[in-house]
C-alpha positions in Angstrom: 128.4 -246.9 73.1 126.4 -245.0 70.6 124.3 -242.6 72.1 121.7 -242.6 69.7 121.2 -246.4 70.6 120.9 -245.7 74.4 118.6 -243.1 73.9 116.1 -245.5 71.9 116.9 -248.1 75.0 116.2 -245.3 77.7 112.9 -243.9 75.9 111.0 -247.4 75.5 112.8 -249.5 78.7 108.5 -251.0 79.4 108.1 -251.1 75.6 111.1 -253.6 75.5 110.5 -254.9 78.6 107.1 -256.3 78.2 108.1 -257.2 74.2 111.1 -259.5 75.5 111.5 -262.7 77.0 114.3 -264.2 78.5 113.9 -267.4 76.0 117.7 -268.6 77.3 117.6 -268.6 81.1 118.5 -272.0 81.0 121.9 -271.3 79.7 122.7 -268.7 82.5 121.5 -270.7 84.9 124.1 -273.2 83.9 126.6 -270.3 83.3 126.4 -270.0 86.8 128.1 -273.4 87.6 130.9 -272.5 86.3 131.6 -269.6 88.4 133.3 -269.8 91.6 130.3 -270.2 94.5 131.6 -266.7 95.9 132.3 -265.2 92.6 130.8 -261.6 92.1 128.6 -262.4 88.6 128.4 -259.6 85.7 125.4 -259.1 83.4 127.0 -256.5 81.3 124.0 -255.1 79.0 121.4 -256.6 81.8 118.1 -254.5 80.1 115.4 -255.1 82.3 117.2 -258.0 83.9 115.7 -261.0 82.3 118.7 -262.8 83.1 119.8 -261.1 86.4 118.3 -263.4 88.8 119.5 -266.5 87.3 122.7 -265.9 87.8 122.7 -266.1 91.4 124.7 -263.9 94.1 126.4 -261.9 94.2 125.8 -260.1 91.1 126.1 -256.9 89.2 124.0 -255.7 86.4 125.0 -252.9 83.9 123.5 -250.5 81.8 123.8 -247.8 79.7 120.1 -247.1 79.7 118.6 -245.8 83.0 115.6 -246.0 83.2 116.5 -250.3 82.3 117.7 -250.2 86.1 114.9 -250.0 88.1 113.2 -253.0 86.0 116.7 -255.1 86.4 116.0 -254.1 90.4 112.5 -255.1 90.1 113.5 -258.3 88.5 116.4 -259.0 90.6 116.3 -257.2 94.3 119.8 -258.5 95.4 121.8 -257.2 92.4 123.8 -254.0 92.3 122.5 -252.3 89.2 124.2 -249.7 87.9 124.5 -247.0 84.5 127.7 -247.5 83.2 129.2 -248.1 79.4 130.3 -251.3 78.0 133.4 -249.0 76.7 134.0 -247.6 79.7 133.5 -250.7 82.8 134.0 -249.0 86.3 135.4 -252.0 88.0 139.0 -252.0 89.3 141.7 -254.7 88.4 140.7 -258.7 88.5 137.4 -257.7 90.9 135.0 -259.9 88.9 134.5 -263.9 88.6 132.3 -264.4 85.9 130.6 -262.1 82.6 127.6 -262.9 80.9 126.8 -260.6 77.7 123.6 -261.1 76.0 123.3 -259.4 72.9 124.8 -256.3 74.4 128.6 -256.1 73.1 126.5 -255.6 69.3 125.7 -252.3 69.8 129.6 -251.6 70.2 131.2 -250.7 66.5 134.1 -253.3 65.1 136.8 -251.7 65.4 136.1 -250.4 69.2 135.7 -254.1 70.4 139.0 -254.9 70.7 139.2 -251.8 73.6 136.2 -253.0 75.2 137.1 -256.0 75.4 140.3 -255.8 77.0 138.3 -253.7 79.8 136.2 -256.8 80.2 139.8 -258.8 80.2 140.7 -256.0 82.7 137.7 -256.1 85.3 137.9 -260.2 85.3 140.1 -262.5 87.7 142.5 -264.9 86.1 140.3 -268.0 85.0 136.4 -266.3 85.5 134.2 -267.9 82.4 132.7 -265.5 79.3 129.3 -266.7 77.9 129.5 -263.9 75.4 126.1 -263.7 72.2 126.5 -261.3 69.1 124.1 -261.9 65.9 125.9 -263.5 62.8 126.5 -261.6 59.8 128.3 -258.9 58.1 126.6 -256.0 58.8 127.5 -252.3 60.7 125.2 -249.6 61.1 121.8 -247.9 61.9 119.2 -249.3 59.8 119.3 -253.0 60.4 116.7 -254.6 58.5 113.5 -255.8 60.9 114.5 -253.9 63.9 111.4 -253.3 65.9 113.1 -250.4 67.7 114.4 -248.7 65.0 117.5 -246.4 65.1 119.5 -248.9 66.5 123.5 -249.4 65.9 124.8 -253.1 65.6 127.6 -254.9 64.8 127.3 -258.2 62.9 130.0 -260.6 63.0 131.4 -263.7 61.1 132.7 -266.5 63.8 136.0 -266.7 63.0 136.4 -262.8 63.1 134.4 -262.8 66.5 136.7 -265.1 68.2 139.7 -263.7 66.8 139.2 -260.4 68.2 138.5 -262.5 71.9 141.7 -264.2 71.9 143.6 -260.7 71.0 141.6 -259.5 74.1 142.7 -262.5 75.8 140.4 -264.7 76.5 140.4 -268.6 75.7 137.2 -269.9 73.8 136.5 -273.1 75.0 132.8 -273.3 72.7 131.5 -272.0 70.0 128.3 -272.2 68.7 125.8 -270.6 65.8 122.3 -271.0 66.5 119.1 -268.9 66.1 121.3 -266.3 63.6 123.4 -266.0 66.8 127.1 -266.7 67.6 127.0 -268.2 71.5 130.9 -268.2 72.7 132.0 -269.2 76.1 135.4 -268.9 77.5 137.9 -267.8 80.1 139.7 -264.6 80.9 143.4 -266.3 80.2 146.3 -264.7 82.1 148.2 -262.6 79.8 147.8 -259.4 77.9 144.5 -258.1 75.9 145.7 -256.0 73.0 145.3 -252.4 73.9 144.2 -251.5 70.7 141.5 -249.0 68.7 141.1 -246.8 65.3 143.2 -244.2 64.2 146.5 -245.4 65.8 149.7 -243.9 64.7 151.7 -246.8 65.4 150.9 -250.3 66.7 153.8 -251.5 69.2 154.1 -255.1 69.1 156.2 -257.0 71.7 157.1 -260.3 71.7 155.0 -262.3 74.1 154.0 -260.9 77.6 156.1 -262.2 80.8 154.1 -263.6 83.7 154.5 -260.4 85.5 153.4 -258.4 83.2 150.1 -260.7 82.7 149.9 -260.2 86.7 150.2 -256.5 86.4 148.0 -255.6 83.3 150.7 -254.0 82.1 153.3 -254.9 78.7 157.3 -254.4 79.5 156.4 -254.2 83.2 160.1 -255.7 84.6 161.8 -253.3 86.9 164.9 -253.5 84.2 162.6 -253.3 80.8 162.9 -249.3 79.6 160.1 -249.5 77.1 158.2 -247.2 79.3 160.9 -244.4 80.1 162.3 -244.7 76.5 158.4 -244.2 75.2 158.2 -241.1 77.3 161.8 -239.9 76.2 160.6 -240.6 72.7 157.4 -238.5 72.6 155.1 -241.7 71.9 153.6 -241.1 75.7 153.4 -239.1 78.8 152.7 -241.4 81.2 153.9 -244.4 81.9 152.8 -248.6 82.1 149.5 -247.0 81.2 148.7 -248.5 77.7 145.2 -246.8 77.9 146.4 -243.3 78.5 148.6 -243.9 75.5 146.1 -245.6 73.2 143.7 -243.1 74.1 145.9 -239.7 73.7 148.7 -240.5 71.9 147.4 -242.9 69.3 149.9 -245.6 70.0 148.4 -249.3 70.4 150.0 -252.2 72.0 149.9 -256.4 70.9 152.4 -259.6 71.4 153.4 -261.8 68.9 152.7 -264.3 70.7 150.0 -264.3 73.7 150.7 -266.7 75.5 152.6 -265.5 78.7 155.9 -267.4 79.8 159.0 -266.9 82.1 160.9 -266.0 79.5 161.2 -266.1 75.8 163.1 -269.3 75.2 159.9 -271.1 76.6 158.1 -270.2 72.8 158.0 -272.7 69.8 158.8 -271.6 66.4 155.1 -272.2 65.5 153.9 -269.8 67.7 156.0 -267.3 66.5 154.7 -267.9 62.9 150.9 -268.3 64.0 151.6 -265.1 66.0 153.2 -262.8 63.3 150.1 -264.2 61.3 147.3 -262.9 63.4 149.0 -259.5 63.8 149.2 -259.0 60.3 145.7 -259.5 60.1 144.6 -256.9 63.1 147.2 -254.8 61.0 145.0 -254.7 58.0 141.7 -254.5 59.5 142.9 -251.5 62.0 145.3 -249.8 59.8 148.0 -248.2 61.7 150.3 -245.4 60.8 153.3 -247.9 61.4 154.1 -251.2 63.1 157.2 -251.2 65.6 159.1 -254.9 66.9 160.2 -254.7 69.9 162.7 -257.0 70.0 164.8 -258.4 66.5 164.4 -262.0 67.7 161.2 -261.8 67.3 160.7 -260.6 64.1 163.3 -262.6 62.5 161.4 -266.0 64.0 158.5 -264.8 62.5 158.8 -262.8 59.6 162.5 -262.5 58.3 165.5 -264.0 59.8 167.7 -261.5 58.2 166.2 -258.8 59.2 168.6 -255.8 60.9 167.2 -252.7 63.3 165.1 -250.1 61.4 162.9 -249.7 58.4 162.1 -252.9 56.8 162.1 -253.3 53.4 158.3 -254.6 52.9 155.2 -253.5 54.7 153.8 -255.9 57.3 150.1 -256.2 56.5 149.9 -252.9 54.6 151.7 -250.7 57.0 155.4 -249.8 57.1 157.5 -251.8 59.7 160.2 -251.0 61.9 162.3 -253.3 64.2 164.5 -252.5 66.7 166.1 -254.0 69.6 164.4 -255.5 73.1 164.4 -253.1 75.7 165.3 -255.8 78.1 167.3 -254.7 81.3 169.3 -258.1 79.4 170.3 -256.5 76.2 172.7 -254.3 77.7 174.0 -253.4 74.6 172.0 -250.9 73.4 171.5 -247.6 76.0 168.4 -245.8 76.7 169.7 -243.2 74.6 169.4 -245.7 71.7 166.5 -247.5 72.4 164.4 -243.7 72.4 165.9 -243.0 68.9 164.5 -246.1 67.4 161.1 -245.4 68.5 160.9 -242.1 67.8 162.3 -243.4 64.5 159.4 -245.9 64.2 157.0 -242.8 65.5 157.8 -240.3 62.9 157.3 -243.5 60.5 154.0 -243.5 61.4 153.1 -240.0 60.9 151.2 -240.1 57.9 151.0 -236.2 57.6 154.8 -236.2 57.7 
């Protein structure tokens, strides 16, 4: 998060405290029943824990601020409060039943939401509810008109950008609601993939939907017989691999689905989908602006985009950025060798060089 932001929070904690009310306890306490009864509860941006109690036990509070967790303690004695990052959520794999995010995710800039996001998608069981608050608008920066803690970063967003970028992180919104200059959003955490995505990417690799395994694991092209990974490595677009984070993070190169939705296999997908699919990528292509865009898989592409299409450079950009298809890297296509599969991505790589 921005750390000029957290240092406003951690300097006036009482100020704030004692300046805020909890005006929508209400609405956590009724957050709560739709949590599992044993479900470990978040309150990711707690503050000084107005909502903390109300929603129940157990729970954990979070934030960036110190000196907010001792008054979170104060105002909830059976929570676990501790200082962590909205960007950077120290909870392991499907460990949590339940988020609630007050006004807390504005403080994180556009185009980093997407990656925290898909840590909240990360940190959350198959199924656990969202009742996630920004402010509406189209704002980004520092000087947000009537702040009374001046400083401040936020994020305003429109709705339908808002719950675009939840869907990419995969989660299914159920409501959706603008009241009090405020977007209110509940969901789900759905099972599939979040897009690992972020700013300054060098290429976006987009597969075409994720396989219930891979929605199990947290992990795209996760099949025992997929070589996505090893042909990645081979390539030079990673060094580790199934760790889309690491490669997001180091090496620049994001990771989306045409379609989200996670199935058995492939033939399970409507021609619809594709379309709608291909539609919202091109739009997270324009708004993050990669270096390149690489199809895994031709079937894909041509459902969606050009049924003529052949492996390689396309002829026209997909949402600004040049595009390169090339074949699945399916233990089924047994057609094309490993040997193969690394020279289209390191094709689609040096693509996306924009130095080059």
């Amino acid at each position: 998060m921005d750390e000029q932001t957290v240092q406003i929070y951690q300097d006036h904690a009482s100020e704030w405290s004692r300046r805020r009310a909890g005006r929508h306890r209400a609405d956590a306490a009724g957050f709560v029943e739709s949590t599992a009864a044993d479900a470990v509860r978040i309150d990711l941006g707690c503050g000084p824990g107005h909502y903390t109690a109300d929603l129940g036990a157990p729970v954990v509070a979070i934030d960036a601020a110190w000196a907010m967790l001792p008054l979170a303690r104060a105002a909830a004695p059976s929570a676990l409060c501790i200082q962590a990052d909205l960007e950077a959520l120290p909870f392991r794999f499907a460990s949590l039943g339940g988020a609630w995010a007050r006004h807390s995710y504005l403080h994180v800039a556009p185009q980093r939401l997407p990656q925290a996001l898909a840590q909240l998608h990360h940190a959350l069981a198959v199924g656990a509810p969202i009742a996630l608050s920004m402010k509406l608008g189209d704002y980004e920066g520092n000087a947000l008109p009537g702040d009374d803690f001046p400083g401040r970063f936020f994020a305003l967003w429109p709705p339908e950008r808002l719950t675009e970028v939840l869907r990419g992180a995969g989660f299914d919104e159920t409501e959706c609601e603008v009241s009090d200059s405020s977007i209110h959003v509940r969901g789900s955490r759905a099972r599939t993939l979040p897009d690992f995505v972020g700013p300054d990417m060098r290429i976006l690799v987009c597969g075409l939907n994720p396989s219930l395994r891979a929605a199990d694991v947290g992990v795209g092209f996760a099949g025992p017989s997929n070589r996505f990974w090893p042909c990645a490595i081979d390539a030079g677009l990673t060094t580790v691999a199934r760790d889309p984070w690491h490669a997001l993070c180091h090496h620049g190169m994001g990771m989306t689905d045409l379609v989200k939705r996670a199935t058995v296999g492939a033939a399970e997908l409507g021609a619809n989908e594709y379309r709608e699919g291909a539609q919202r990528v091109e739009r997270l292509v324009r708004w993050l602006d990669p270096g390149a865009v690489c199809f895994v898989g031709l079937a894909g592409y041509r459902a969606a985009v050009d049924k003529r299409a052949r492996p390689g450079v396309q002829p026209q950009r997909f949402g600004g950025a040049p595009a390169y298809v090339m074949p699945s890297t399916s233990g089924l296509n047994a057609r094309a060798s490993r040997a193969e599969l690394a020279d289209h991505l390191r094709a689609a790589w040096v693509l996306g060089d924009r130095k080059s």
